[in-house]
C-alpha positions, 0 to 999 in steps of 0.5 A: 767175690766175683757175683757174675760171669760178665764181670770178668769177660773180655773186652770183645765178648762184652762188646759183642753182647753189648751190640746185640743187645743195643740192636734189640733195645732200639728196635724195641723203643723204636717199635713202642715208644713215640718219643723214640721213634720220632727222635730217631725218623728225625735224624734219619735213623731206622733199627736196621742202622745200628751195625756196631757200637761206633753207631752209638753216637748217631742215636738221640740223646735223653734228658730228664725233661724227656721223660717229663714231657711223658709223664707218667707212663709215655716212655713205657715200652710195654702195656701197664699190665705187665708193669710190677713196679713204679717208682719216681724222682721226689720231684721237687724241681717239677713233674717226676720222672717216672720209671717202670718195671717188669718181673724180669726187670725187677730180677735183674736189678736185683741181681745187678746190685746183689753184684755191687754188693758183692764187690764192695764185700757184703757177704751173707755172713752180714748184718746190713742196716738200710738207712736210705728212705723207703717209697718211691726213692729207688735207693732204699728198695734196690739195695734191700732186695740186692742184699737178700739176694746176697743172704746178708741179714736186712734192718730196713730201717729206713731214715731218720731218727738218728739215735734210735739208728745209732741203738739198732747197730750196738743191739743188732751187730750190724756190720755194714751200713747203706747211707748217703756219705754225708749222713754216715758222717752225721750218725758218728756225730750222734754216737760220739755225743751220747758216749758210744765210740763207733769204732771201739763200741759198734761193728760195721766194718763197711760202708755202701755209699750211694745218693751224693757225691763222695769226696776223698776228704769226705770218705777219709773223714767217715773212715777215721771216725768209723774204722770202716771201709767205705765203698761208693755205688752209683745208680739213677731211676732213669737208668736203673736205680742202684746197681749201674756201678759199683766200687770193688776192695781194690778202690780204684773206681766203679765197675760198670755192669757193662752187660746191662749199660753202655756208658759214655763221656761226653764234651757236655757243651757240643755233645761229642764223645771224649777218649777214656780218661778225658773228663766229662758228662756220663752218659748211659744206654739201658740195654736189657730193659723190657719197661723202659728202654732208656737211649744215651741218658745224660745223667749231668755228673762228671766223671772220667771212664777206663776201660783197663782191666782192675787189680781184683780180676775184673774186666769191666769198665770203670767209672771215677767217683762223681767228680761235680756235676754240670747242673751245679756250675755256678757262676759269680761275678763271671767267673764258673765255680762247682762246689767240689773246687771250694771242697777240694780247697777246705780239705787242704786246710786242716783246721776246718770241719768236713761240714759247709754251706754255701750261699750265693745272693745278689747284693747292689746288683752284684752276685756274692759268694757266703762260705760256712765253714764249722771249725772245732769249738776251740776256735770260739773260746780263744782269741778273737785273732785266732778266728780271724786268722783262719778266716784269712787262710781259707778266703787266701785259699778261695781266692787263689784256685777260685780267682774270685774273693768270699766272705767266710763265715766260721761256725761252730760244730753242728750248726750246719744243717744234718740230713738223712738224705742228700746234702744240700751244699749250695743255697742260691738266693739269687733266684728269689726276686727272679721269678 
């Protein structure tokens, strides 16, 4: 279902509308925020300057420790009382990042991710059961009042409490579930061991993933064991929230709500723009912001970006799914590693569960790499041998797309820890003593 005209005009009347757009959002952060206009009189930049799209590149970038060194109502571009919302980052990495609202702002994101909602195939006839948490988090009030919006039924569920969550599909008839990926996969577990079979016994039909990267594997995984479709969103609070993009039925990549954004691709070690196609770091401009204007965010997630249109009628740009993110690159022994090449890697080895951990730790002064792997509990009441063996395959796997050798550790189903939010795949203990 196409949700908004924008969705299906040409290139060039988005791209007028995004010029206009832009040429209004940098007066008004230059007019109203110091960082901004510091940023740009550094650079030689007036408003006036910006004259098309290709100028996008001459302006500052923003990063989260921006926003930070602001906290919490520097970035602001409006008096607080016209600020009708406030939410913020969990902050467990330092100070928040804090972002506002107006009334309009709130419409539009609500509008905004009624329009993903609608591409991935939530109608009113819908029954959706939010189990992102509520508070602070953007993730869990976005998607509720995108849904109401739609006129789908909500079950603010909220998160946690896995089995009261499984109890509410089978009574409610839910038909579309919001979650982390990670955490869908662990409520099929819930369901399975109190007897009830997910795709024989519930009825959610689609899945609107968001908060966490999504692999194939993954995706392919929530699938089998659901018999739903699942369909990926992508949003942050310093953009927007949810509602940047989104999946349509085609799954051929995220439609960008190009009338509200202007994504980029960028070389995340010079900061120069790369050609469609060309992996690298997204980078975003909020174009129809009152509260928070937000100039060239660089969101550290890699991705790939095509301006062709799609098999669903759509025009706008798409996004590929999270590929990593630059913040996630570790390196061992020398040698650069992202989590998402070792997933890659155990989704080519049948045996092995879609559930892992790993520990990075500095042992004799050199750094070592722990991959947790679970495998089916046949593995542990078998020969010693055939454990072994399979511990073999997946370090020869390792050791072949990493070039770097790894203990594997196998583990036995659900010993890895389950969370309702984002999954915590990589421990670094490196960093204890270093403080």
């Amino acid at each position: 279902m196409i949700w908004d005209q924008h969705e299906v005009w040409p290139r060039e009347e988005i791209e007028k509308l995004q010029l206009s757009r832009l040429k209004e959002t940098v007066a008004r952060a230059y007019g109203n925020v110091a960082f901004y206009r510091e940023a740009l009189d550094r650079q030689g930049i007036k408003p006036e300057d910006i004259k098309s799209l290709a100028d996008l590149k001459r302006l500052p970038f923003t990063t989260k420790d921006d926003l930070r060194r602001y906290y919490p109502y520097g970035m602001f571009a409006v008096p607080m009382r016209k600020i009708v919302r406030v939410h913020s980052s969990s902050g467990t990495t330092g100070l928040p990042t804090v972002v506002g609202y107006t009334r309009r702002d709130l419409d539009n994101w609500t509008d905004l991710v009624a329009r993903i909602i609608s591409q991935a195939g939530v109608t009113a006839d819908d029954i959706v059961q939010i189990s992102f948490g509520y508070g602070m988090f953007t993730g869990g009030f976005g998607l509720h009042y995108g849904m109401e919006r739609v006129g789908a039924t909500v079950l603010p569920i909220s998160s946690g409490n896995s089995l009261r969550q499984i109890r509410t599909m089978r009574d409610f008839g839910v038909t579309a579930l919001v979650s982390t990926p990670s955490y869908a996969l662990h409520l099929a577990e819930v369901a399975e061991e109190n007897g009830i079979d997910p795709k024989r016994d519930l009825k959610v039909r689609v899945g609107l993933f968001g908060g966490e990267g999504s692999s194939d594997w993954l995706r392919s995984e929530i699938a089998s064991r659901w018999g739903m479709t699942p369909t990926d969103n992508y949003g942050l609070s310093e953009v927007m929230g949810p509602g940047i993009a989104g999946e349509c039925e085609a799954a051929c990549g995220m439609h960008i709500s190009e009338d509200h954004v202007i994504a980029e691709v960028i070389d995340p070690e010079t900061g120069e723009q790369l050609p469609y196609g060309q992996e690298g770091e997204l980078v975003l401009t909020a174009v129809n912001k009152e509260a928070l204007p937000v100039l060239r965010f660089r969101t550290k997630d890699l991705t790939t970006l095509s301006p062709e249109p799609c098999g669903c009628g759509r025009t706008t740009m798409r996004m590929a799914r999270v590929l990593g993110r630059t913040d996630d690159m570790m390196v061992i022994r020398g040698v650069n590693v992202f989590p998402s090449q070792i997933e890659a890697a155990l989704a080519e080895i049948p045996e092995v569960e879609p559930f892992y951990q790993l520990i990075v730790e500095t042992k004799n002064y050199l750094d070592t790499l722990t991959v947790q792997v679970e495998v089916p509990e046949r593995y542990f009441t078998g020969s010693f041998g055939e454990l072994e063996a399979l511990q073999k395959k997946i370090a020869g796997k390792l050791q072949t797309i990493l070039g770097l050798s790894a203990k594997i550790k196998l583990v036995e189903p659900k010993t890895l820890p389950r969370t309702a939010g984002k999954a915590q795949r990589v421990i670094d203990n490196r960093q204890v003593g270093r403080a």
